[in-house]
C-alpha positions as CSV (number, residue, x, y, z in Angstrom):
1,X,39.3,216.8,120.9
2,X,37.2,215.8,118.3
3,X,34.2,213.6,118.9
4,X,34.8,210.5,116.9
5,X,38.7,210.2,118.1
6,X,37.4,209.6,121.7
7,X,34.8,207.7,120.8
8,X,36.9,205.4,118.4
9,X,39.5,205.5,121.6
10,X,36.7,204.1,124.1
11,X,35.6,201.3,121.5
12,X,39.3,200.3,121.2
13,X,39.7,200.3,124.7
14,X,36.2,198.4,125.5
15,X,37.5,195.9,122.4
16,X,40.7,195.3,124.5
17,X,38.9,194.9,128.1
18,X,36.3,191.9,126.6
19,X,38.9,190.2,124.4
20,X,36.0,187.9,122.6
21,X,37.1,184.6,122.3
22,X,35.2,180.9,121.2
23,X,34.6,178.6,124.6
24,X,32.3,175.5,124.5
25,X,29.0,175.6,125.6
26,X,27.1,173.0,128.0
27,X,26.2,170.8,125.6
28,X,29.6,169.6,123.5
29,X,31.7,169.7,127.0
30,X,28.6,167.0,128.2
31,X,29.3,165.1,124.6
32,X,32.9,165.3,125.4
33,X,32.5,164.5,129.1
34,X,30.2,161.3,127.8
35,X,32.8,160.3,124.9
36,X,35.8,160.1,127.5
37,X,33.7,157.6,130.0
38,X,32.3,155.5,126.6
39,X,35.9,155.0,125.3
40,X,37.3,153.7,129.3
41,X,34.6,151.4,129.0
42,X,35.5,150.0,125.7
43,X,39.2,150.5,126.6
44,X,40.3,152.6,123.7
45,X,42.3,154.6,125.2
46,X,45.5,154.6,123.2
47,X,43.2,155.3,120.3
48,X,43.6,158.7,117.8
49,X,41.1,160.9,118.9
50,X,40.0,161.7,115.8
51,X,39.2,157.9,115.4
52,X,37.1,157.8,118.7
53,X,35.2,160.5,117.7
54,X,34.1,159.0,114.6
55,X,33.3,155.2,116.9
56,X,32.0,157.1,119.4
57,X,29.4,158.3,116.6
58,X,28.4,155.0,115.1
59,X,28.4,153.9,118.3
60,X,25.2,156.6,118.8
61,X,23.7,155.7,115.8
62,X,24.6,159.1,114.6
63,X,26.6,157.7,111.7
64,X,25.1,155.2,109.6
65,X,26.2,153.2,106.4
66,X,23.7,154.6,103.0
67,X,22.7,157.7,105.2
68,X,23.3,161.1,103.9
69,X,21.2,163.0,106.3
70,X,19.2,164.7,102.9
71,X,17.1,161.3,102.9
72,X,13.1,161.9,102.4
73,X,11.1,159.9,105.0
């Protein structure tokens, strides 16, 4: 067999046996963990998520009014 077919052959094979895929890491499932007890204690919990996300934010101080982030200090 020629070289390169059985190598190509493992690679695919190696591919199929890891099957990448995109989990969250430590630090947005500890954000996420945080959010959910913020929004019980403000009892929003029939709100959108996408809405709580964005209180939960301002709430942090990590969205503020005038504040494009490319500010000079």
């Amino acid at each position: 067999m020629n070289k390169n077919f059985v190598d190509d052959m493992l690679i695919e094979e190696e591919i199929r046996r890891v099957d990448p895929e995109s989990v969250p890491g430590e630090l947005p499932t500890m954000i996420e963990r945080d959010m959910k007890i913020w929004a019980l204690k403000k009892g929003l919990v029939n709100e959108p998520y996408n809405d709580m996300i964005v209180l939960y934010a301002i709430d942090r101080g990590w969205l503020q009014g005038n504040f494009s982030g490319m500010e000079i200090l």
